[in-house]
Residue frames as qw, qx, qy, qz and C-alpha x, y, z in Angstrom:
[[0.147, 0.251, 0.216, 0.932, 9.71, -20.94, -11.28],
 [0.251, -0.653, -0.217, -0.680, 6.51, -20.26, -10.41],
 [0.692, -0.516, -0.410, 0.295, 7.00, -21.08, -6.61],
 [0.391, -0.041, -0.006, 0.919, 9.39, -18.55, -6.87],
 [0.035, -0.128, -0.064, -0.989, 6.90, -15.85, -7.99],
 [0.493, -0.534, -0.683, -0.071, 4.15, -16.95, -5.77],
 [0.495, -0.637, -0.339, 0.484, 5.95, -14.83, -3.12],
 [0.221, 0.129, 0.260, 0.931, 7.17, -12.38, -5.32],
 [0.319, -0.512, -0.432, -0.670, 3.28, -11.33, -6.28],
 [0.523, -0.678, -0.478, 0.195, 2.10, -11.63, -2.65],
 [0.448, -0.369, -0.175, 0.795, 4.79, -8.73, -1.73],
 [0.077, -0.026, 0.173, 0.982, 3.71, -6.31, -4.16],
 [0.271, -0.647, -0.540, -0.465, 0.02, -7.10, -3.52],
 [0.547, -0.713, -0.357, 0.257, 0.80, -5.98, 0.13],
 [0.338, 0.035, 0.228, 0.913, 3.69, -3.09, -1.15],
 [0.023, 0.602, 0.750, 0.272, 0.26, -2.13, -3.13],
 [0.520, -0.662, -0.539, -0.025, -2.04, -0.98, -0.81],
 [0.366, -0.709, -0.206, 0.567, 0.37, 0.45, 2.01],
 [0.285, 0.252, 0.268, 0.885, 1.71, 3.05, -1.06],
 [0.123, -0.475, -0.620, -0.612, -1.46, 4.23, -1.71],
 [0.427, -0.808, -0.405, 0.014, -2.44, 4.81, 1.79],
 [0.516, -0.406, -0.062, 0.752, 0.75, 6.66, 2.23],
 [0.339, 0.213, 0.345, 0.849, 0.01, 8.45, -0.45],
 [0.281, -0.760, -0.551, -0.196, -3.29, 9.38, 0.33],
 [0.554, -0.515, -0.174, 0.631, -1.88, 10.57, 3.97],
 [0.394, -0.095, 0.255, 0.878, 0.78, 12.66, 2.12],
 [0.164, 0.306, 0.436, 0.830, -1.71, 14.19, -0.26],
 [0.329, -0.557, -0.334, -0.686, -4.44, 14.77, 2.26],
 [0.269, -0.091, -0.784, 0.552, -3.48, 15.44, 5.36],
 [0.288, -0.071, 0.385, -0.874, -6.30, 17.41, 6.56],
 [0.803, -0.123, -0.411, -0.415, -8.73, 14.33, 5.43],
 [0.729, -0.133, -0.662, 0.109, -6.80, 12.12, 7.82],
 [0.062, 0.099, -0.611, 0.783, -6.88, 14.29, 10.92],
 [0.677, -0.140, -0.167, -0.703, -10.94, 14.65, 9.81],
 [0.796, -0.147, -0.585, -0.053, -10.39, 10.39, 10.35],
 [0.463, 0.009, -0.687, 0.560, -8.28, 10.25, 13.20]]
């Protein structure tokens, strides 16, 4: 069982993250042309 959700948690700590930067993106684009 828990082998099983060893990989399970690893995906949605890396899921996570890219959301959030999409979201970011999405909600501020004119911050990330300021980055780019």
């Amino acid at each position: 069982g828990e082998g099983r959700r060893s990989p399970e948690s690893r995906k949605k700590q890396q899921e996570k993250p890219r959301t959030v930067f999409c979201t970011a993106t999405i909600l501020q684009p004119k911050k990330s042309d300021m980055l780019t």
